[in-house]
N, C-alpha and C positions, 0 to 999 in steps of 0.2 A: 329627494328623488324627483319631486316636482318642478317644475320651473327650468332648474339650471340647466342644461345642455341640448335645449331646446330652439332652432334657428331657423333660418328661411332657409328653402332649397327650392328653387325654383319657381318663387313669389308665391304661389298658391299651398307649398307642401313644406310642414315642418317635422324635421323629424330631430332624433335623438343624433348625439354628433360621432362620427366611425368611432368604432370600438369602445364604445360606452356598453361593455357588456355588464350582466349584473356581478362577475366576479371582482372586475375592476371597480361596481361604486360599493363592494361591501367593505365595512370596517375588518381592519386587522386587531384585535386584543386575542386574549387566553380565550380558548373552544370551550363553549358551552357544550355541555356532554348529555346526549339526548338518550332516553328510551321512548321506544316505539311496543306499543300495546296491540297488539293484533300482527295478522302474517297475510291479509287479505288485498287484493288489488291496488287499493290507492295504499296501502302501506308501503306497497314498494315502490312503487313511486316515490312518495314522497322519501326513502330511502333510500333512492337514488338521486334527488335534488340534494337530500342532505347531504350527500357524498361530495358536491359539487360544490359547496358554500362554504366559505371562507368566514371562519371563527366558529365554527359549529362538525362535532362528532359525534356518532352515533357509538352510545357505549353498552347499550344490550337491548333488546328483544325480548320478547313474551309472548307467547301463546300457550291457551290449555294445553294443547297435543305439545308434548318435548321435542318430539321429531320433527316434528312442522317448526318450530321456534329454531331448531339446530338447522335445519335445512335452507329456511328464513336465511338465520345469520349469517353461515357458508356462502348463499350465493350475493351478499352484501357485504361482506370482509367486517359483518361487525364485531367484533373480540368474547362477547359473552351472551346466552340464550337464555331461560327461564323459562322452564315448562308448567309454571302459574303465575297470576299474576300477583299477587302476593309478593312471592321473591321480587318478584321489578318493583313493586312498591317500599319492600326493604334493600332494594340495591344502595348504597351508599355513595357510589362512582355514580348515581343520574343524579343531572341538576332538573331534568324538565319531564315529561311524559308527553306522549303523542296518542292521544285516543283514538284508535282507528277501529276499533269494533263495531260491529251494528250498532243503528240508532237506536234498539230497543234497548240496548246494555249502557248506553254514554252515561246517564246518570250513577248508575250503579259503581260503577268502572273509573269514574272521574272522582265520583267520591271517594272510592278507597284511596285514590293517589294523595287527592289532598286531607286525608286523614294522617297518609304516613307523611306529611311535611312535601309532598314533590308541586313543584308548578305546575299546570298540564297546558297544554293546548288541543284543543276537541275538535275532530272532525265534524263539520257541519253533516246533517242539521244539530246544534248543538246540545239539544234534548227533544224529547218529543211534546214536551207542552211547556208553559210559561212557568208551573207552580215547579217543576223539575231545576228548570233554568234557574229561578231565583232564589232556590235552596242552595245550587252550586255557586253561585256568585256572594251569596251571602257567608258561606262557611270560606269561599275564600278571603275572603274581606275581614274576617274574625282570625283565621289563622295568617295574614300578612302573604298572602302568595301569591303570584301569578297566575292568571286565568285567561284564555282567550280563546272564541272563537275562530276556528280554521276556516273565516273567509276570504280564502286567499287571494278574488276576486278586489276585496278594499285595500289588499298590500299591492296590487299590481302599479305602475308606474304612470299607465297611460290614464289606468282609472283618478287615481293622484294630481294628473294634469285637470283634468276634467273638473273634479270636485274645486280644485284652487280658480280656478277660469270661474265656476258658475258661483263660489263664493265672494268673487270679486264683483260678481255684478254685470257680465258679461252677455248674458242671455238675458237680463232682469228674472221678475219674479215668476220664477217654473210655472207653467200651466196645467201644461199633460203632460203623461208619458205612458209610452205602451212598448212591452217586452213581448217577443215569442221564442219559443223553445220548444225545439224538433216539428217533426213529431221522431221519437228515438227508439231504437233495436233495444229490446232486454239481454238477449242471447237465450240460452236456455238455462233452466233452473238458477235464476238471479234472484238475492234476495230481496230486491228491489218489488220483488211479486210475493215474497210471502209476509205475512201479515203478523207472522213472530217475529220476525227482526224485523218489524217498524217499516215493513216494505209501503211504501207511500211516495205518486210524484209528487207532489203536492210540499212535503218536508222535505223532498231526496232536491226538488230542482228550482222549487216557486222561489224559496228561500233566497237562493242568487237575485231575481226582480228584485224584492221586497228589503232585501240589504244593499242595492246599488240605488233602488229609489229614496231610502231613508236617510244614506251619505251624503246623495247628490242633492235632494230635494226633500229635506222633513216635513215642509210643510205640505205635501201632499200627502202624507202620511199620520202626523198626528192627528188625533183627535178626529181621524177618517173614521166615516160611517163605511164597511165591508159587506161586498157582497159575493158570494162564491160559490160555484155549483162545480159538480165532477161524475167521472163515468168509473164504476166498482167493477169490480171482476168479480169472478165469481167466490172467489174468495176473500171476496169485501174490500180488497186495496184499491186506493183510486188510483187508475192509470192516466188520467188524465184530469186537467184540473183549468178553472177560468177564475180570475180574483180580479175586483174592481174594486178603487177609492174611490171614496167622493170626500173632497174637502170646501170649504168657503172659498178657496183659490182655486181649482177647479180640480179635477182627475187623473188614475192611471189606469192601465188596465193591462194583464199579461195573462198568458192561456199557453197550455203545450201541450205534452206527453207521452206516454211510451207505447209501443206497441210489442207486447209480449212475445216470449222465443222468438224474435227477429232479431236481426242485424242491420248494422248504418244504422246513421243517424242525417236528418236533414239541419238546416243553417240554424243560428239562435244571433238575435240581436235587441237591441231597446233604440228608442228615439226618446227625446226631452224637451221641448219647445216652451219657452218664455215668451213675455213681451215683447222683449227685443231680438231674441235670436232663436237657436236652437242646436240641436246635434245630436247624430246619431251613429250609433256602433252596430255594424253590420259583418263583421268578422270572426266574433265570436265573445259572446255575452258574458260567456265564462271566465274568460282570459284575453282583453282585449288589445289588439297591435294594433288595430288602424281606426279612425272615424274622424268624421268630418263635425267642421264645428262654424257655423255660420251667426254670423251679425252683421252692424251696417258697413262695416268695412268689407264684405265678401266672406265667401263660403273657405275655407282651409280643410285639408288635408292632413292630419295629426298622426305621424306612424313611429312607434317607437318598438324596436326588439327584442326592448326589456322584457315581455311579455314569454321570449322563449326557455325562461328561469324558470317557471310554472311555479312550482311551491317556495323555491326559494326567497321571494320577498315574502312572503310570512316566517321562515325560520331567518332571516334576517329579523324579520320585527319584533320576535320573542327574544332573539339574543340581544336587541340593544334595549328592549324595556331591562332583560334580566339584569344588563352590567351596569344603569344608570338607577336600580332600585327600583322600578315601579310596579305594582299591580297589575296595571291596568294599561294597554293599548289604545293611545289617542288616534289610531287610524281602526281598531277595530272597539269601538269602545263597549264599555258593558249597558250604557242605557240604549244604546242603538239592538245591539244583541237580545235585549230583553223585549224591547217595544218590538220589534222585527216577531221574535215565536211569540207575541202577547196576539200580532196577526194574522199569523198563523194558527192559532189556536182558535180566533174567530170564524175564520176559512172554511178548517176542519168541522166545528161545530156545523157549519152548513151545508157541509158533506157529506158525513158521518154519522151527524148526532149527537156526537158527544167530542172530547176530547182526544185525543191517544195518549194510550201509555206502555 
């Protein structure tokens, strides 16, 4: 996904070459047959990229409510519903699960899948603390399955580009980097604000930083001293949140957050600056199409369209670990994933108090 179809256009601007859309560089084999765990916002979504990817079917649905799961299905054309999750964890016809439930339930929810034998792949945040996280990676590691965090941000194409450039040695050795994010609309009554589903910005958005800074730059990240402060609602969720490293090589720093029952949301982006160079994504930190990437040869322009697939490079990524045997995603991996909420977890404590759970 990296690299190849990448050209000059116009000496300063390279993009991706016409019609390089993501259906054209997906593999063709037998469809991975997916269930989807939840009936909530990004399920449909990502129920609708599923739709659009090639080697990949969506073959049931689940939610407690039957009605909601039937209704789900109907308006996604997927062939069968489950009004518990149970039955999807005893379907026979899913190779994989999609945990799309509140962050307060992932754990709970991801383990029953991989009790009954299914792969899953978890919506970020992928649990609410590290000791959670590392129970799920462990039992899957014991029963031989597939696991992966839904950062769908490290399947993106341009982010891809990015990571191969700065591990080549292109910027030299990362110095700083600083993310921001919104400040963003809740809408009303989002569970984003309540504090029984794991309503938290801090898990719900920092996580994107903190997984783009560890792909791109570890060594700003490991073995970082954390520091993090945030603003509580009244019902104790932080709506807002600031997290800084400090390493031997030098810092990052990213801050955002939400502003309750509103709507819109303002820009989010990060910057990365080395010895030698630097580059920053100003488009959208979530899902990036464009940024500029400067060294001594001059400043470029990086735009790729890939980016308008949204979920689809991560269920691209789950279905080529599934058909070549592997556990484990070398673009979302499990020791990045765990050191990432082992950060988060430090964050929280100096937010909070304590952990979440």
């Amino acid at each position: 996904m990296t690299g190849a179809g990448w050209g000059k256009a116009g000496g300063a601007v390279r993009r991706l070459a016409a019609g390089a859309t993501f259906a054209s560089r997906s593999c063709k084999m037998a469809d991975i047959r997916w269930g989807i765990l939840g009936t909530g916002w990004i399920a449909g979504l990502f129920a609708e990229d599923l739709s659009k990817t090639s080697g990949a079917v969506c073959a049931a649905v689940a939610s407690r409510d039957a009605t909601r799961a039937e209704a789900f299905a109907t308006h996604h054309s997927i062939p069968r519903s489950h009004g518990d999750y149970a039955a999807l964890a005893a379907d026979p016809d899913v190779d994989v699960v999609y945990i799309a439930s509140p962050h307060s339930h992932h754990h709970q929810h991801t383990r029953m899948m991989l009790e009954a034998g299914k792969n899953v792949l978890v919506e970020k945040p992928f649990t609410m603390n590290a000791e959670q996280a590392a129970d799920l990676l462990a039992l899957a590691r014991e029963k031989g399955l597939f696991i992966m965090d839904a950062m769908w941000t490290l399947c993106n194409p341009l982010y891809g580009e990015l990571q191969s450039r700065i591990a080549a040695g292109s910027i030299g050795t990362p110095r700083a980097f600083s993310a921001h994010i919104g400040p963003m609309g809740t809408g009303a009554n989002s569970r984003v604000a309540d504090p029984d589903l794991g309503g938290s910005f801090t898990l719900e958005c920092m996580v994107y930083p903190l997984n783009i800074l560890a792909g791109l730059a570890p060594n700003l990240t490991k073995t970082a001293t954390v520091g993090a402060s945030g603003l509580l609602t009244a019902r104790g969720v932080d709506s807002a949140s600031s997290i800084t490293l400090n390493t031997s090589d030098g810092y990052a720093s990213m801050a955002g957050g939400f502003v309750p029952e509103t709507e819109g949301m303002a820009g989010s982006g990060f910057h990365l600056i080395g010895d030698k160079g630097w580059l920053a994504v100003t488009d959208n930190l979530f899902n990036p199409g464009k940024a500029l990437f400067s060294t001594a040869a001059g400043v470029e322009e990086l735009i790729d369209p890939g980016h308008e697939a949204r979920y689809g490079w991560e269920i691209e990524e789950v279905g080529r670990c599934l058909r070549e045997g592997r556990w484990e995603s070398s673009r979302v991996p499990h020791d990045l994933t765990l050191g990432v909420i082992e950060l988060l977890d430090k964050a929280v404590i100096q937010i909070h108090g304590k952990v979440l759970s």
